[in-house]
N, C-alpha and C positions, 0 to 999 in steps of 0.2 A: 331153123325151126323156132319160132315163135313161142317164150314160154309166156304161161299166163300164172297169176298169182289166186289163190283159193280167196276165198270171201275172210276163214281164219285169221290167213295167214296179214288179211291187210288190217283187219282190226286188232290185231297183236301188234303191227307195227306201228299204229297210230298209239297204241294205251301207252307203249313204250317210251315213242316221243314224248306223247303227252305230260307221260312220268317225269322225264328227264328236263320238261319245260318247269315243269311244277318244281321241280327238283333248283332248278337255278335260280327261278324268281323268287323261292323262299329263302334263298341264301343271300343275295343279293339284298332281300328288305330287311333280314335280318341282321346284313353288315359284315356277316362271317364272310362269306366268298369262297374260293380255292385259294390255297396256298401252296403250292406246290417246290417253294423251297425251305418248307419247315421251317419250325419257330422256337423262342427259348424263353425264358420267365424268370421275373424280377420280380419284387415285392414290393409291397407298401403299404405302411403302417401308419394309421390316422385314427383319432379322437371317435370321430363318428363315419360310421357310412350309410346311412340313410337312403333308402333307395339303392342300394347299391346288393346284387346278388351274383349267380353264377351266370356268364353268359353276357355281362353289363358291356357294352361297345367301350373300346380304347380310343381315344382319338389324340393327335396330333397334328396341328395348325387346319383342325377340321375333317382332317380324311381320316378314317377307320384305318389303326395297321393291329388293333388286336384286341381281345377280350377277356373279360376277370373268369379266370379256370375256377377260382375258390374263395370263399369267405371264413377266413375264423377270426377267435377271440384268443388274444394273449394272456401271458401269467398276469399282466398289468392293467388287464380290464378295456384293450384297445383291440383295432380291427384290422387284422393284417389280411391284405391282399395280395394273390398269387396271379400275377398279370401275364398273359401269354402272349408275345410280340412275333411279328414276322420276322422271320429272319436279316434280312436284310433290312432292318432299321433298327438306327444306334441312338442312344439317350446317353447325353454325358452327366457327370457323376452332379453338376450343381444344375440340373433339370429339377422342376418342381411339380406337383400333381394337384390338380384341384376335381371335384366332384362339380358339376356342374349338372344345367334340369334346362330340357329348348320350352322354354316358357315357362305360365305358372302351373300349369298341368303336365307339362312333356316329357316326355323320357329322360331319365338320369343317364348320363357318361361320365368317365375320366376324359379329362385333358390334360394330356403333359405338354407344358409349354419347356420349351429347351432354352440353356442360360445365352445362346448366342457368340458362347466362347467358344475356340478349339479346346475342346479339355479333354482328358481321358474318359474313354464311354465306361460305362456300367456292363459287367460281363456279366452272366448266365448266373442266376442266384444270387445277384445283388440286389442291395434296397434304394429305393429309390427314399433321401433322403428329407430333401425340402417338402412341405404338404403344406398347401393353403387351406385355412377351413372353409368348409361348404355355407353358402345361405343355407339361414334356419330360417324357411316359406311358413311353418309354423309360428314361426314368437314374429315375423311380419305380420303375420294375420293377427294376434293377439292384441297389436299395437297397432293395427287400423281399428279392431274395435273400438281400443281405449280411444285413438282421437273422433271416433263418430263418438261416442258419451259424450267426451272433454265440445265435442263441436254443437252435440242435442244442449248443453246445457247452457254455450252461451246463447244461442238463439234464443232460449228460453228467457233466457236475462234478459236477452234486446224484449222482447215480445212487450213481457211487464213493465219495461221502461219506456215503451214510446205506446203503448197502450191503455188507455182510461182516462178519465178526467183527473185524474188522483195520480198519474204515471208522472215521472220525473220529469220528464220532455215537456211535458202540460204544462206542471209549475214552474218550467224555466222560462217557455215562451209568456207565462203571466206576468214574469218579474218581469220582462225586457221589454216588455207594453206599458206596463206602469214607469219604470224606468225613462222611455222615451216622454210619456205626459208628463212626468215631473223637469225631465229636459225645457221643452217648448216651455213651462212656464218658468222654468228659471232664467231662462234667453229671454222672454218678454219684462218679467219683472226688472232686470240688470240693464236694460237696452239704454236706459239713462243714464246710468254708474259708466255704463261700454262711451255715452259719447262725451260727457266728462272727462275719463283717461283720455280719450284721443286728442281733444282740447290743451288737457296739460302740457300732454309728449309734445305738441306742436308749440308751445309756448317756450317750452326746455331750449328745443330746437332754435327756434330764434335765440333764445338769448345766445346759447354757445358760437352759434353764427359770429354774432355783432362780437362778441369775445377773445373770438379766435382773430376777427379785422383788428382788432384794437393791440393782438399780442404776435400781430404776423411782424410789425419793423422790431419789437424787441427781441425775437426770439432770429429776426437775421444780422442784428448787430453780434448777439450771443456765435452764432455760428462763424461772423466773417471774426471775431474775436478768437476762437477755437482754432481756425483757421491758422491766424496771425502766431498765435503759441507751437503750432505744429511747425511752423515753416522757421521760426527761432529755432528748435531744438534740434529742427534737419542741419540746421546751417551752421550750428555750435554757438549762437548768440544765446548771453548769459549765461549765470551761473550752472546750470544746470545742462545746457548745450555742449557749456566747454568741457564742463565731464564725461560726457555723452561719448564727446568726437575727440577726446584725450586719448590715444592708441595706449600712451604708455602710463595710464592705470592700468589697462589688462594688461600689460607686460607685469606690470608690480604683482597684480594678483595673480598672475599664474603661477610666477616666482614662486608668491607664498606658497598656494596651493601645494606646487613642486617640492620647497622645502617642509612641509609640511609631513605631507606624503615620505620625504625619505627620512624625515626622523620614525614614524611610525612603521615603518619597516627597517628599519635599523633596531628602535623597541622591539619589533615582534621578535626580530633576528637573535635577541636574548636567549639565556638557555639557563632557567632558574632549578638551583636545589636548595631545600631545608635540610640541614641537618640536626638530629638531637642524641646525643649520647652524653655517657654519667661514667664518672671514673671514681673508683674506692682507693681509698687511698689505706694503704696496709699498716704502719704505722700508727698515724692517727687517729685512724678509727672514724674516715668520715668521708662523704661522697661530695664530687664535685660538679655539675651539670653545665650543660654547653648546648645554647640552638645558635648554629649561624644560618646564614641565608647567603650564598654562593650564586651572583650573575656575574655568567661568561658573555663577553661582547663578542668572542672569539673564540675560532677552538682549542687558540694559544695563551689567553689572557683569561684573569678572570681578576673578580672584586669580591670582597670574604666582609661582611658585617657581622655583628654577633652579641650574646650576653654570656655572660660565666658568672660562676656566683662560688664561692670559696669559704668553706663556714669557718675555717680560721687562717684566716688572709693576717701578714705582718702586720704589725703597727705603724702609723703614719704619724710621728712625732711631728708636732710645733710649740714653739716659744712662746709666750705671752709676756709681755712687761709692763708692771703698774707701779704708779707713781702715787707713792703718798704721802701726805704732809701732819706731820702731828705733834702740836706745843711747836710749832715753830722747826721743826727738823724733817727735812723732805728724805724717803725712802724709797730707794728704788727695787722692785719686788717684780724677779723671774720666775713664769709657770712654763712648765712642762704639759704640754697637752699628747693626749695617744689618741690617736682615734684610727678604727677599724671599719673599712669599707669594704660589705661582701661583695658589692654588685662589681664587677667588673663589664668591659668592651673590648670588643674586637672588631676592627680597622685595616683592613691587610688589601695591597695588592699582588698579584701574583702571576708569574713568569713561566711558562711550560717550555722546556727545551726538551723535545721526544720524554724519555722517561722522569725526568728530573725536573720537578717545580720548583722555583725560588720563590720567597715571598717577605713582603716587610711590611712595618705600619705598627699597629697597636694590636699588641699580645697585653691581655688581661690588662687594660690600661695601662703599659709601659710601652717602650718603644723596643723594637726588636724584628728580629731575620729568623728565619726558617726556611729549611729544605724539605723535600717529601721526595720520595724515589719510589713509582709504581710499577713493578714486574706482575699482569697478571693479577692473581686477585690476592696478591701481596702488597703492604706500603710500609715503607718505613722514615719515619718522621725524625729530622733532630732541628730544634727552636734554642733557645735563647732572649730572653728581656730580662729584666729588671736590674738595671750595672746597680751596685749599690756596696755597701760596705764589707758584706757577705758575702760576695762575689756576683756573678749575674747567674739567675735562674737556667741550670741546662735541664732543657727534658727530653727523654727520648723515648720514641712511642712504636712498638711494633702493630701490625693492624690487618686482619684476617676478614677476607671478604666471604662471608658464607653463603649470601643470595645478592643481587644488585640491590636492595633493600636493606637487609641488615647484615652488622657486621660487629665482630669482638675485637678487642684490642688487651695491650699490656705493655708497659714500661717502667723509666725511674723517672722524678720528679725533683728537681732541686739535688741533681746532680754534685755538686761545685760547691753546696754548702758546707762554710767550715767549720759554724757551731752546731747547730742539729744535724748537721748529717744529711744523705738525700731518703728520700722514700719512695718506696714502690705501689704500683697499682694496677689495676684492671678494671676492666668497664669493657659496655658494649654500646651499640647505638644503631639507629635508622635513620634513615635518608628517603628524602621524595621528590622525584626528579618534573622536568614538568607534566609527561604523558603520565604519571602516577597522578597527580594533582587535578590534571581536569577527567580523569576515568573517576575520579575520586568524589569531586565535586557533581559531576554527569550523573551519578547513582545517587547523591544524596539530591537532587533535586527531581527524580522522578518520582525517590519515595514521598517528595513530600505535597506530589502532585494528586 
């Protein structure tokens, strides 16, 4: 049985369709679509959103995957947006978002462009953190006016400059007309000066010619003479050839060179100290002072030069004998002379055997020997000079190293004397080695740069 459908029943099913067509093609222009496996929301927080409301399309490398749910304002005066993605699309966490417009007129979207890394995605309730700012299509437009002014005004300029008889352009093209008449007449009037010059140069010319014939055989004697001197000094003819081709002057000179070279590292090989230290003498009642200067050639040898100075040094007795004649009776007449030299020297060389130095030479201008024994920043010194009637000078010196710089001392003096006695003393002193000396001299020459 054949059913038939009422007239109702078919324009209900058409309004229906027709519903459900309307229904798609409005979803579809509008970008939302069906989503039928749900979706989640992340945010983003940017400066300005401009065009941007509820509803605004999401895109990603161009395709639609979702839309702004919400627009608000934060505590901080900014625009956070509540972005609703489909489900199945991931944004990782160093993705960025920019606002963007399809033209100068067109509809505003997001694009989130993604970093291209495998990174961890942004889950349900994150922010999306990177934001590009959006073109401001306003302050574009503000600054195409200003360049149409900035552009009306040079026109304007040109206009009045190539325009009137009075216009800049005018008076230039007057100068460069008169310019050229003053040209033509100045070429005319010179036209005789111009054939003059070319007359001389041609005159010049010949001479140097004729000049040059007359200086061509001297100037090839001069060269086969140059010649002649070269081909002597190849061959070591003359005084100056046989030096030339002599091998063993540079034998001689590199000698020197060589000895040269190894006295000046042998110098440098030196190892220089100053010393200056003062000893009181207890007794007396009076201080003795000492700078020596100490080069080691070695780190077993050294050489001790020096000054001392003694404010009551022994007396240095000599004889005088004078002859005189008076009334006929000749008289021979002995003086006693004293005399008292503070300056004294020191002259010493010196012997290192592990802890025990030997040394001899000139103590306080006599001649004499000395020990020194170094444990550590301990020394102990026993000297001897001056042999003399008195006995010979013994001193003995202990000596306390406090810094490699300074250091104190104490002992006895004139030991072995049998008429005064010996005496005691103390002092202390400094020393500067050579890296002391040029740190030393280094600073005073920067200050005084």
């Amino acid at each position: 049985m054949k059913r038939h459908f009422s007239t109702e029943a078919k324009v209900g099913a058409f309004v229906f369709v027709a519903i459900l067509l309307l229904m798609y093609i409005t979803l579809d222009v509008s970008q939302l679509g069906f989503n039928w496996g749900g979706t989640y929301k992340v945010y983003v927080v940017m400066d300005l959103a401009e065009g941007i409301s509820r509803k605004t399309p999401v895109q990603i490398a161009g395709i639609p995957v979702g839309v702004v749910n919400r627009v608000e304002l934060t505590k901080d005066q900014k625009a956070r947006l509540e972005i609703e993605l489909e489900k199945g699309v991931t944004i990782d966490k160093d993705a960025s978002a920019e606002v963007r417009t399809r033209g100068v007129l067109g509809d505003t979207y997001i694009e989130i462009t993604p970093s291209g890394q495998q990174r961890e995605s942004i889950e349900s309730g994150g922010t999306v953190s990177k934001v590009k700012p959006a073109p401001d299509f306003q302050q574009l437009a503000r600054d195409m006016m200003l360049l149409s002014e900035d552009l009306k005004a040079i026109t304007k300029s040109m206009r009045e400059y190539s325009e009137g008889e009075n216009s800049r352009a005018a008076k230039i093209l007057e100068n460069m007309e008169t310019l050229s008449r003053e040209w033509v007449k100045l070429t005319q009037s010179s036209s005789k000066n111009t054939e003059a010059l070319i007359a001389n140069l041609a005159a010049i010319s010949a001479d140097m010619r004729e000049l040059s014939s007359y200086g061509r055989e001297d100037m090839k004697e001069i060269l086969q003479g140059m010649n002649q001197i070269t081909t002597n000094l190849v061959e070591g003819k003359g005084n100056i050839g046989r030096v030339l081709k002599d091998e063993s002057l540079y034998e001689t000179g590199e000698e020197i060179l060589q000895n040269v070279s190894d006295l000046t590292r042998t110098v440098r090989s030196f190892q220089t100290e100053i010393d200056y230290h003062l000893e009181y003498l207890g007794q007396a009642g009076e201080a003795k002072n000492y700078v020596n200067l100490k080069l080691a050639t070695s780190p077993d040898k050294y050489f001790l030069f020096g000054i001392a100075t003694d404010p009551s040094p022994p007396p240095s007795l000599s004889t005088e004998t004078e002859v005189r004649t008076t009334d006929g009776v000749t008289s021979t007449i002995l003086r006693e002379k004293s005399e008292e030299n503070t300056l004294r020297f020191n002259v010493q060389i010196a012997k290192r055997f592990k802890d025990l130095t030997v040394r001899g030479g000139l103590i306080e201008s006599k001649g004499g020997v000395g020990l020194d024994y170094n444990k550590g920043p301990f020394q102990v010194s026993l000297e001897t000079f001056r042999f003399g009637d008195n006995g010979p000078n013994l001193k003995a010196k202990g000596q306390l190293n406090i810094t490699p710089t300074f250091y104190l001392m104490g002992g006895g003096d004139d030991l072995l004397n049998r008429f005064d006695g010996p005496d005691w003393f103390v002092g202390a002193g400094i020393r500067f080695t050579d890296d002391d000396l040029s740190a030393l001299f280094g600073g005073a020459s920067l200050l005084t740069r």
